[in-house]
Each structure stands twice: as structure tokens, then as C-alpha cells.
TIFISE-432429 format. One record per residue (C-alpha): y, z, x; residue number from 1. Coordinates in pm, whole numbers, plus 50000, padded with zeros to 5 digits. Each point is the difference from the previous one (the first is absolute). Layout:
BEGIN
[[Y, Z, X], NUM];
...
//
This chain:
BEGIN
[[52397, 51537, 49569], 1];
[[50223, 49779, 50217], 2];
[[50138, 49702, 49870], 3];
[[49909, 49673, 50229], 4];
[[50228, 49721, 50047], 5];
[[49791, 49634, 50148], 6];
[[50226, 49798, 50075], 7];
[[49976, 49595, 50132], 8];
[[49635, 50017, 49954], 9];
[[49803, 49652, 49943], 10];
[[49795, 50094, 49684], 11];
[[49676, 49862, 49927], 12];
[[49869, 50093, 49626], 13];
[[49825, 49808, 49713], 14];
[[49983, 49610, 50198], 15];
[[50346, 50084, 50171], 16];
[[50196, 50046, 50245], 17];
[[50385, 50089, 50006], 18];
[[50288, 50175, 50161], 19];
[[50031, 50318, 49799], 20];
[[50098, 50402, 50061], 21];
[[49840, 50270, 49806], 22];
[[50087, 50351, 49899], 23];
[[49776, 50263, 49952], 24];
[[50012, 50347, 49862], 25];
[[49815, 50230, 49867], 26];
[[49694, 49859, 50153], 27];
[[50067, 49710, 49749], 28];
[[50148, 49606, 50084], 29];
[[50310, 50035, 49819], 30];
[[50219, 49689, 50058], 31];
[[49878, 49649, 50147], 32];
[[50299, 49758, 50106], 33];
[[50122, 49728, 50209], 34];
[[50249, 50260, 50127], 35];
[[50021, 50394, 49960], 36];
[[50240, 50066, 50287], 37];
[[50232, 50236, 49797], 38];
[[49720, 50202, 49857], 39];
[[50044, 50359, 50167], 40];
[[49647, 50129, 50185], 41];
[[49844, 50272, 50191], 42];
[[49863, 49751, 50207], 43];
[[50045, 49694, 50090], 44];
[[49786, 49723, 50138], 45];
[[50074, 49675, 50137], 46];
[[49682, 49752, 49956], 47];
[[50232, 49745, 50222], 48];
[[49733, 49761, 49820], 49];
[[49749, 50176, 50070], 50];
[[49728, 49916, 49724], 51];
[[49959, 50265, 49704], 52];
[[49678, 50007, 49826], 53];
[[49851, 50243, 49711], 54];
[[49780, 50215, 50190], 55];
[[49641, 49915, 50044], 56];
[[49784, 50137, 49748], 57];
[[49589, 50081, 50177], 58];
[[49765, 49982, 49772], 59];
[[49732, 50101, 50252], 60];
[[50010, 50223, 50213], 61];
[[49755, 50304, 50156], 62];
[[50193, 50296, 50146], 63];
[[49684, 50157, 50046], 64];
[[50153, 50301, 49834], 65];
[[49839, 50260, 49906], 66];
[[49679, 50050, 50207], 67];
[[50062, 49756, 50306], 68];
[[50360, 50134, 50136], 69];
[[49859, 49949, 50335], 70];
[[50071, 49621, 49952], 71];
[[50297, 49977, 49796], 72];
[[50191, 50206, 49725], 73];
[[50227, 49946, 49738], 74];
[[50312, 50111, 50212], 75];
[[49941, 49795, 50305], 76];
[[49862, 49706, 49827], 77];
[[50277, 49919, 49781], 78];
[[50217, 50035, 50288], 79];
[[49888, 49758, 50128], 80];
[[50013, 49822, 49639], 81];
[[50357, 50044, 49991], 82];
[[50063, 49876, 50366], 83];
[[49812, 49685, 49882], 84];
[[50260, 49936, 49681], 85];
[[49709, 50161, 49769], 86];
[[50172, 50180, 49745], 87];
[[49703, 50069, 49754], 88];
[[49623, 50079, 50066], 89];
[[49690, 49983, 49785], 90];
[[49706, 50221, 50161], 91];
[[49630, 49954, 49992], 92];
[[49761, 50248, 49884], 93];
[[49776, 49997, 50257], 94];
[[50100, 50307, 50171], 95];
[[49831, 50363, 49991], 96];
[[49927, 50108, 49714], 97];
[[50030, 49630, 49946], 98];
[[50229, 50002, 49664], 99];
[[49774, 49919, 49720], 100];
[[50109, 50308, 49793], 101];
[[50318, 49984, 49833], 102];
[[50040, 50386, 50149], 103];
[[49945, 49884, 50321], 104];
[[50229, 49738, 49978], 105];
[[50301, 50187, 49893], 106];
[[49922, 50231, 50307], 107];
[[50097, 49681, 50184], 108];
[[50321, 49948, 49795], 109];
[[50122, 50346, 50086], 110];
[[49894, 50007, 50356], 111];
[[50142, 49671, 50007], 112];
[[50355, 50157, 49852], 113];
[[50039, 50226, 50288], 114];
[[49914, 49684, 50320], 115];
[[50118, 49678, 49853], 116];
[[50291, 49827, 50168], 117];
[[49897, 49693, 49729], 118];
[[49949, 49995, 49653], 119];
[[49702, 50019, 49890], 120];
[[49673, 49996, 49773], 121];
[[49615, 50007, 50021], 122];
[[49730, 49780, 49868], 123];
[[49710, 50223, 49795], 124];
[[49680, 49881, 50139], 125];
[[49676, 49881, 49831], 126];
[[49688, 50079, 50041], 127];
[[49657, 49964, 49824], 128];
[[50067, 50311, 49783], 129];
[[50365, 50065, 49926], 130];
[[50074, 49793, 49674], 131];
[[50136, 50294, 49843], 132];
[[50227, 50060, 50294], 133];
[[50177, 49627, 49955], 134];
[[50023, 50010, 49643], 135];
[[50194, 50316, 50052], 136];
[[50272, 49904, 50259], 137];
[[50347, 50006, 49937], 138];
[[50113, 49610, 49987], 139];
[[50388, 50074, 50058], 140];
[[49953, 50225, 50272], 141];
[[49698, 49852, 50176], 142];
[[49996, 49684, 50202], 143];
[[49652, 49868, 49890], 144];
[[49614, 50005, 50093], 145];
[[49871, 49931, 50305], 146];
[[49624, 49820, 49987], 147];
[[49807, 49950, 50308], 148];
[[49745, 49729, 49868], 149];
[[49781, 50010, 50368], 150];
[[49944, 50208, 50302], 151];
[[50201, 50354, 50010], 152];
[[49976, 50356, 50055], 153];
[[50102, 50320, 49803], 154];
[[49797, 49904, 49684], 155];
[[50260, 49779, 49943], 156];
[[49752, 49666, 49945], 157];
[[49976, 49915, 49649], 158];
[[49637, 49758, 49994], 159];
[[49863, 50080, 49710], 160];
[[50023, 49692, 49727], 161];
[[50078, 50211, 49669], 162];
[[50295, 50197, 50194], 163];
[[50133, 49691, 50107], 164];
[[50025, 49836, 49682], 165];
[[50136, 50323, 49844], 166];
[[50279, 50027, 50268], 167];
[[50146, 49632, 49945], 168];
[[49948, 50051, 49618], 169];
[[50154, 50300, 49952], 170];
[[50250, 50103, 50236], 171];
[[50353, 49821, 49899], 172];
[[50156, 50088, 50339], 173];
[[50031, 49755, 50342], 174];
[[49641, 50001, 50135], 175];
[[50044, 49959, 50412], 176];
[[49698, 49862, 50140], 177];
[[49801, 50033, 50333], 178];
[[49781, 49661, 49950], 179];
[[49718, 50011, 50238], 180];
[[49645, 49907, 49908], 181];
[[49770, 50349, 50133], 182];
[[49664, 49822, 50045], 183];
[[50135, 49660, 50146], 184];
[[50172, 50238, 50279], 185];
[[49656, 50209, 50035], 186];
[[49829, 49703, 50049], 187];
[[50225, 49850, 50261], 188];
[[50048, 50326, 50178], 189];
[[49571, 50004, 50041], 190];
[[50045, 49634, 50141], 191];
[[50197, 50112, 50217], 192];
[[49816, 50330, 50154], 193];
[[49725, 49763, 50043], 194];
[[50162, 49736, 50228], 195];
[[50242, 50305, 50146], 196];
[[49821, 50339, 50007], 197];
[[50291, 50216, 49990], 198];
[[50212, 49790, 50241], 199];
[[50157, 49795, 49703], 200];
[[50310, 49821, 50117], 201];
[[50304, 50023, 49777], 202];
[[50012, 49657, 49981], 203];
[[49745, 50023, 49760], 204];
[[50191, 50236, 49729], 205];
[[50106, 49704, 49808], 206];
[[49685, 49811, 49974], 207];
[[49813, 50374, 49913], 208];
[[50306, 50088, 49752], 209];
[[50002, 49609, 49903], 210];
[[50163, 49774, 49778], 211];
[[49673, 49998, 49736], 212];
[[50049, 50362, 49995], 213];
[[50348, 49975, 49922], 214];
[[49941, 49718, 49760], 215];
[[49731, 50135, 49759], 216];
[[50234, 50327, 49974], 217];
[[50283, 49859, 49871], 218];
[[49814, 49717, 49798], 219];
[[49810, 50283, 49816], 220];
[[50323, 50228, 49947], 221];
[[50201, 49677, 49842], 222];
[[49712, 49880, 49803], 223];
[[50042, 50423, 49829], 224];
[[50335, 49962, 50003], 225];
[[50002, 49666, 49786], 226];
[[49738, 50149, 49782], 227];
[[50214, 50305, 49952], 228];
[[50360, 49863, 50047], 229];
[[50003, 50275, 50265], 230];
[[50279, 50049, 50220], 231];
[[49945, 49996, 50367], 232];
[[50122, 49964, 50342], 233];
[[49758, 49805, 50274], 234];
[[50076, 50232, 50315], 235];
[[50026, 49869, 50352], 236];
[[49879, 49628, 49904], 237];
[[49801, 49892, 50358], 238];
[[49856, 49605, 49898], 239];
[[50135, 49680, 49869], 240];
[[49685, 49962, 49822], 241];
[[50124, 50322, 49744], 242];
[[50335, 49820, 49967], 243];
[[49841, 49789, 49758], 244];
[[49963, 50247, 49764], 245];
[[50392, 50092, 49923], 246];
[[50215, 49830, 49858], 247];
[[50391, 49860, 50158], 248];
[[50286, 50121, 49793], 249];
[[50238, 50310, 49929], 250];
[[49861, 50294, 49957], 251];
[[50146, 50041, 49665], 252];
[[49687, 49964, 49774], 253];
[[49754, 50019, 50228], 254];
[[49712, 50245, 49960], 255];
[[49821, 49894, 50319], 256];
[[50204, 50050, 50338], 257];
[[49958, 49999, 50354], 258];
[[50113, 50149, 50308], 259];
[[50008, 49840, 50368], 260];
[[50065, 50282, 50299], 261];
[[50161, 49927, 50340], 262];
[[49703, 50012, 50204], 263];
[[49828, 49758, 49829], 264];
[[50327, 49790, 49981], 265];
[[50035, 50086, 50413], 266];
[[49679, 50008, 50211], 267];
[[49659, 49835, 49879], 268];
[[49680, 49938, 50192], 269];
[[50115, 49881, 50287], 270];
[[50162, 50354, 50109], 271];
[[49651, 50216, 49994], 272];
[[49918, 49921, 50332], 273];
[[50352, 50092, 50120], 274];
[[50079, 50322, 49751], 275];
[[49632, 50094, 49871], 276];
[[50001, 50324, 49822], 277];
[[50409, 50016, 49973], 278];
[[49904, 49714, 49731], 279];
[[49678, 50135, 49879], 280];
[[50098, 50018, 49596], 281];
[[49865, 50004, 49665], 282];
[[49981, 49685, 49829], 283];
[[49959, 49850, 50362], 284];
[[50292, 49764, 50153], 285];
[[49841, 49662, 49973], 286];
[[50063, 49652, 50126], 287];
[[50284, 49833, 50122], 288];
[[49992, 49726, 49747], 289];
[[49968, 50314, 49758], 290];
[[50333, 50185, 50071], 291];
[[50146, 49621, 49973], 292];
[[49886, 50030, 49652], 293];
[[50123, 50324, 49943], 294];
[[50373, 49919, 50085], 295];
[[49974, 49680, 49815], 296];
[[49891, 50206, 49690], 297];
[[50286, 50266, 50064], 298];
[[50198, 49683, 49999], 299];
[[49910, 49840, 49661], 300];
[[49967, 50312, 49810], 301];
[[49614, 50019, 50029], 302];
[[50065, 50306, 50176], 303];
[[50231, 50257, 49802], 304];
[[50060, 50298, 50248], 305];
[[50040, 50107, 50390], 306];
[[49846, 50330, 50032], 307];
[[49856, 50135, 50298], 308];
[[49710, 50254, 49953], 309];
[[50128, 50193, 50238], 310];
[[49665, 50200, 50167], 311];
[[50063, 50213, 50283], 312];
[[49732, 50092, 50246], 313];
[[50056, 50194, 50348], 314];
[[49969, 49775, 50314], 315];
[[49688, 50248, 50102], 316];
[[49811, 49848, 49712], 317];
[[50069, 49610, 50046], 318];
[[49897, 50064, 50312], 319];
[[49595, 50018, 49885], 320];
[[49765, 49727, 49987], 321];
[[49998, 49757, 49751], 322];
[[49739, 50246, 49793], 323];
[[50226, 50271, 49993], 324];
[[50393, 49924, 50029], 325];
[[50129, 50051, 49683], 326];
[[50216, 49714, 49788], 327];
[[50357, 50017, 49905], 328];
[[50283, 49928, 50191], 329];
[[50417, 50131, 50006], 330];
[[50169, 49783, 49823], 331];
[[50274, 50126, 49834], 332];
[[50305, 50006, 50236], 333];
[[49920, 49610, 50093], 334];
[[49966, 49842, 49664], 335];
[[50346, 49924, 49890], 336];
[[50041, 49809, 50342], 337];
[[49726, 49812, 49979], 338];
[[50092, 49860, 49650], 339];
[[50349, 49907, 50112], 340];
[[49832, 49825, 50343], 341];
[[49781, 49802, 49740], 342];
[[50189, 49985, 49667], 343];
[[50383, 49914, 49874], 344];
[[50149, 50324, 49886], 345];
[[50017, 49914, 49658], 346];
[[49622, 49911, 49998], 347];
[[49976, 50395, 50192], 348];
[[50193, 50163, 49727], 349];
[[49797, 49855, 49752], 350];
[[49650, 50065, 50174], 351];
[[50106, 50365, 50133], 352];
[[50238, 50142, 49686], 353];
[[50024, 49784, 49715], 354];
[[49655, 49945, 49907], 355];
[[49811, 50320, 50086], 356];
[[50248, 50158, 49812], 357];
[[49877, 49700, 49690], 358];
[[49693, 50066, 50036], 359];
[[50020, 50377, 49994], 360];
[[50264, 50043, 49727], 361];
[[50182, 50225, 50276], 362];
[[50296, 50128, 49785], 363];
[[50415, 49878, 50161], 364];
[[49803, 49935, 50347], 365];
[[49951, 49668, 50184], 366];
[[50289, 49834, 49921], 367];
[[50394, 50020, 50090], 368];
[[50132, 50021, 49705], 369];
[[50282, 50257, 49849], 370];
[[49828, 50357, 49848], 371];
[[49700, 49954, 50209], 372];
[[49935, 50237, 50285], 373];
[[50138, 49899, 50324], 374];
[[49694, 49910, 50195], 375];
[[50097, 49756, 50309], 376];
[[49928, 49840, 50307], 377];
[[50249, 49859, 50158], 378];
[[49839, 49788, 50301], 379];
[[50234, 49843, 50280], 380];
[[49784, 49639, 50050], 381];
[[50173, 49927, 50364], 382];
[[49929, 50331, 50149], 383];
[[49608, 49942, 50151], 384];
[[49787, 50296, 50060], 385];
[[49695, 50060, 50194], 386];
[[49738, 50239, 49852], 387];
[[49901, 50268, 50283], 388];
[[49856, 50378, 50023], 389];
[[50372, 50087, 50022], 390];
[[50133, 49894, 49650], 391];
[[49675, 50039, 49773], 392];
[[50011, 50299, 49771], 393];
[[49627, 50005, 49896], 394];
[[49848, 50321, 50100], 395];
[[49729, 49831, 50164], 396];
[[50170, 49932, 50247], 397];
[[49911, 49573, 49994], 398];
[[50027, 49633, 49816], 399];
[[49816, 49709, 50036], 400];
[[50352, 49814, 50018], 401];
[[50076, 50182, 50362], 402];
[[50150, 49705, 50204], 403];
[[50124, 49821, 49721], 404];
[[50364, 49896, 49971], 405];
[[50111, 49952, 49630], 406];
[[50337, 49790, 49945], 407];
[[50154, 50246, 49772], 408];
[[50068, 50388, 50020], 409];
[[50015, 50245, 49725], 410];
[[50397, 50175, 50009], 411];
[[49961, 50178, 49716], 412];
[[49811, 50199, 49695], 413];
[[50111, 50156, 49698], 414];
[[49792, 50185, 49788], 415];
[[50138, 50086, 49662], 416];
[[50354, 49952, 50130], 417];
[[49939, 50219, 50315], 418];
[[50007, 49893, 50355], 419];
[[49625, 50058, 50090], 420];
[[50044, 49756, 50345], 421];
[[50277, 49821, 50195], 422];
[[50094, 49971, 50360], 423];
[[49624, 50064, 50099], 424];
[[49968, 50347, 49831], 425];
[[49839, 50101, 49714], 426];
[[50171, 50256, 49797], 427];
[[49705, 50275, 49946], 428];
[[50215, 50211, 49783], 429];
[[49984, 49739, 49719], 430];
[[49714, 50017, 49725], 431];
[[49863, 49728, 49777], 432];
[[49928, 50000, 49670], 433];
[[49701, 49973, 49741], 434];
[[49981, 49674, 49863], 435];
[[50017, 49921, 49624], 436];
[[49840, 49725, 49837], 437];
[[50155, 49774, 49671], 438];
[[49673, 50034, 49827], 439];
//
């Protein structure tokens, strides 16, 4: 492998920033210092203070691969990761077969060996019958479980009380959590074909998807996770009201976490009427006075991570009625810039890198530090950029931030030491890695 020389970058790890150069090789940071200008290199950058940040680290993400290539795939999707300063992804299972077999999900691991630009791992899904399947994952080479506790598809809904109480009980790895309540959302969804028909607006999503849905969720998944000193990660947190159940503070000893994603931090109710189904997610974007909250909370430490649940759909489909245009939006490629728009970059570093990789016991990721893999971003905060068809990578083809001019720019990524993006072009000849877990 080539040996990378960064030189005059501003770098932002662990609550700091500072001039500093860094040498890489063998995939590895070798050498941090103020000043590395004799050290010999392959390559050489010059940051010319551009700011250098461990690489973000997704801890949800669908690639709707296998089953659903029509929408996205591994190969184009991270892409598009990489182009966004994503240097790491963590899958969903929901894809098809959705990946609630330990077989099936190491099909995903190798497919995923042959299209990754990113690093990567997959979540092992629950459902109401695969006990046996959790208790037999590997913890150091599998990211964690992923527990839809409301409305999904794929026999991926776990409702039934006993499997509930047996999942938070007895599996000892990070529990990520869908919180939506199924029969609050039925009931609001009936409301609303009886005032609508089938002409619902999609102003409505949020009050149908609402925050007492939300709420009793994520209430009932703490309340098992206190019983059981359960570890788990609150997914795309929607509602001030749920904010009252975490706790501010580093992650360090925390068994209960959250995560906030950049469309809830970015649009809220107010932008249905203008982008309808380009919006049209799972938990619903809420209130304005909500996504306040959120970035307060991402602020104080209520909020742990930034992750995007990324959820391509093709522009055909959001173009349905309410009834039938599927949720999920493209996120990836737009979710570093939107942290640095709202964020410092230490606060980013900490929300994107350092603390999923906490949380996740990722092993020498997340973090700048010497004998860790070089996984970077290295963002130039005074070149703007406007998101347009012509620079997003998502195979769909769309993003709900079209229009949007962020402040920063992503120059470059490095994955595992290798030049995966710079100057605007992805490198497809690089390949991620598995990720490994300090478990």
C-alpha cells in the first residue's frame, strides 16, 4: 500500500482542534506531529488547513442490498458514503431475504466484500422467532441487533411480549431500536382515511406517525432496558417529548443512547407542503419546536450520535399518493455537511466518529490516533457547495437536500489509509473492510 503524507491539516479529534500532519502506511496512522515535513511519502497532501476529521462511522444505513438493487446497492451506495466523508457503514436487515439468519447474513458480508467502497458491517435482525439466531452471533465480528419495536415489513416486527423481554434480557450486544408504537399509528392512519378517503395530504404523516407513537416506543424499550441493564441505541429520535427519557453526559458508561439524523435536524413540518413525499419517513419529521429540541439535545449530550438512516427509494415511487409512496429518503452523501452547517467540528467528530465507534466497541476506528486505521475526512469549511442531480452519487438518481447550499465541502476520504475520494472522484478501485468489534 502507498504511504500518505497530510500535511498542514487543522485536526479535530477527542474535544480538539490543532495544526498537525499525519503519516500513514500500511493502511495504518503511523506518526501524528506538529510537523512531519521531512518524512519521505508516496503521496503527499497539503490540507492548507483544511479540517481533518476521523471518518464518519453510520450506524444505520439500508443499501437495500440484496433483493432491492433496483433502488440502491452496496457499490453505489457507499459511493456515495465516501463522497459524503462516511468512512464506515452499519446496514439494516431489512432487505430480501431480510437477514434474520446468521447464513443469510454472512451472504451479505461476502457480497458486501466484493461492492464496498466503505467499511463495513450488518446488524442481525429480530424477529418474533429467532432467539436462537441472536444468541448465536459472533460479537467481534458483528455490529449488533437491529429491533423494530412498531410498524415494518419482512417479518422483521418483533410484538410479541415474551420475545421482547427475552431479547433485552439476553442478548449482551448494542440493541438499535426502531421506536414506533404499531396500534397508536393504526389508529391515527383510520382517523385519517375517514376525514381523507385516500387523498391524505402529507402534511398529515407526522400527526399519523405522531409523537405518542414515538413516545410509548421508546418509553417501553427503556423501561426493558433498565429492568435488564440492556444496551441500546434509540434510532432516529423525532420528539422532544422522548428526550426526556435519556440522560446528558459522555457516552462512556452509558447503556442507554440515542441518535438524532439530519433530516430531522434540517426540515420539520413546515416543509410537507413544499417537499411532500421527498420527506415522507419513518419515525415521521415532526415539529419545528421539535427539531429545536433535537439540536439542543445533540448539544448537551442528550443525544449521543449523527446517523442518517440512509433509505433510498426511486423518484417513480415518491411520486404516489400519500397511501402508497414509500418512506425513506438518501441521506448519506449530505450528512457530514449538514453537521458541520449546524455543529462545531469538534462536537461533529464526536457525534459522527468518536462515539458510534463507543458505543459499538468498533476495534482502532473512530478516532485519530497512531496504530488505528486511517479512516478520514478531511472537509475544506470555506469551499460552499450546492447539492444538485449533477454531484449526487445515490443510484436513485435524487435527495431531498436538492437546492440546498451547505457551507462546507468534502475534499477528501480515506478508507483504511487509501484514497477512496478527492478532487470530486471517488476511487472505485478501493475496497473496505469488515469491521471488528473490542468485545
Amino acid at each position: 500500500m502507498q504511504t500518505i503524507l497530510i500535511t498542514n491539516a487543522n485536526l479535530v479529534n477527542e474535544g480538539s482542534s490543532r495544526p498537525a500532519d499525519v503519516f500513514i502506511k500500511n493502511g495504518r496512522i503511523e506518526k501524528v506531529a506538529s510537523s512531519l515535513t521531512n518524512q519521505a511519502a508516496d503521496t503527499v497532501i497539503d490540507a492548507m488547513g483544511k479540517a481533518l476529521l476521523p471518518g464518519m462511522i453510520d450506524c444505520h444505513v439500508h443499501c437495500r442490498d440484496p433483493g432491492l438493487e433496483a433502488k440502491a446497492d452496496l457499490h453505489s451506495e457507499t459511493r456515495a458514503a465516501v463522497a459524503g466523508g462516511v468512512t464506515s457503514i452499519m446496514e439494516m436487515p431489512n432487505t430480501k431475504p431480510a437477514a434474520i439468519t446468521n447464513a443469510v447474513l454472512e451472504d451479505k458480508f461476502a457480497l458486501a466484500a466484493t461492492k464496498c467502497v466503505a467499511n463495513y458491517s450488518f446488524h442481525l435482525g429480530a424477529s418474533n422467532s429467532n432467539m436462537d439466531e441472536l444468541l448465536a452471533m459472533d460479537p467481534k465480528t458483528v455490529c449488533g441487533v437491529k429491533l423494530f419495536m412498531g410498524a415494518s415489513t419482512g417479518g422483521l416486527l418483533v410484538d410479541r411480549a415474551q420475545q421482547l423481554e427475552d431479547i433485552f434480557s439476553q442478548v449482551k450486544v448494542p440493541i438499535s431500536l426502531h421506536c414506533e408504537d404499531t396500534n397508536t399509528i393504526r389508529k391515527n392512519e383510520k382517523d385519517a382515511r375517514e376525514k381523507y378517503g385516500e387523498a391524505i395530504p402529507f402534511s398529515e404523516h407526522w400527526k399519523i406517525r405522531s409523537e405518542e407513537a414515538c413516545y410509548r416506543s421508546t418509553a417501553l424499550a427503556v423501561e426493558l432496558a433498565t429492568k435488564y441493564n440492556s444496551q441500546i441505541h434509540v434510532l432516529h429520535l423525532t420528539t422532544a417529548k422522548e428526550l426526556g427519557l435519556f440522560k446528558a453526559g459522555p457516552v462512556e458508561g452509558k447503556k442507554i443512547t440515542g441518535e438524532a439524523c439530519p433530516h430531522m435536524l434540517w426540515f420539520s413540518s413546515d416543509d410537507y407542503d413544499r417537499k411532500g413525499a421527498l420527506i415522507k419517513c419513518n419515525p415521521s419529521i415532526k415539529t419545528p419546536a421539535d427539531r429545536s429540541a433535537l439540536r439542543e439535545a445533540v448539544k448537551s449530550g442528550l443525544i449521543d450520535t449523527i446517523g442518517t438512516d440512509h433509505a433510498p427509494h426511486l423518484w417513480e415511487e415518491k411520486q404516489n399518493p400519500y397511501g402508497s409512496a414509500p418512506s425513506g429518503l438518501p441521506l448519506i452523501q449530505s450528512a457530514m455537511p449538514t453537521a458541520v452547517e449546524l455543529f462545531p467540528l469538534e462536537m461533529v467528530a464526536e457525534k459522527t466518529a468518536h462515539n458510534p465507534a463507543r458505543i459499538f466497541q468498533c476495534l482502532e476506528r473512530g478516532f485519530i490516533r497512531e496504530g488505528y486505521w486511517a479512516d478520514l475526512t478531511l472537509i475544506d469549511t470555506e469551499t460552499p457547495h450546492t447539492v444538485s442531480k449533477d454531484n449526487i452519487l445515490y443510484k436513485c438518481g435524487w435527495s431531498p437536500f436538492e437546492g440546498v447550499t451547505f457551507k462546507s465541502s468534502i475534499a477528501a476520504t480515506l478508507v483504511n489509509g487509501q484514497l477512496a475520494y478527492i478532487d470530486g472522484q471517488v476511487n472505485d478501485a478501493v475496497r473496505g473492510q469488515r469491521l471488528l468489534f473490542d468485545r
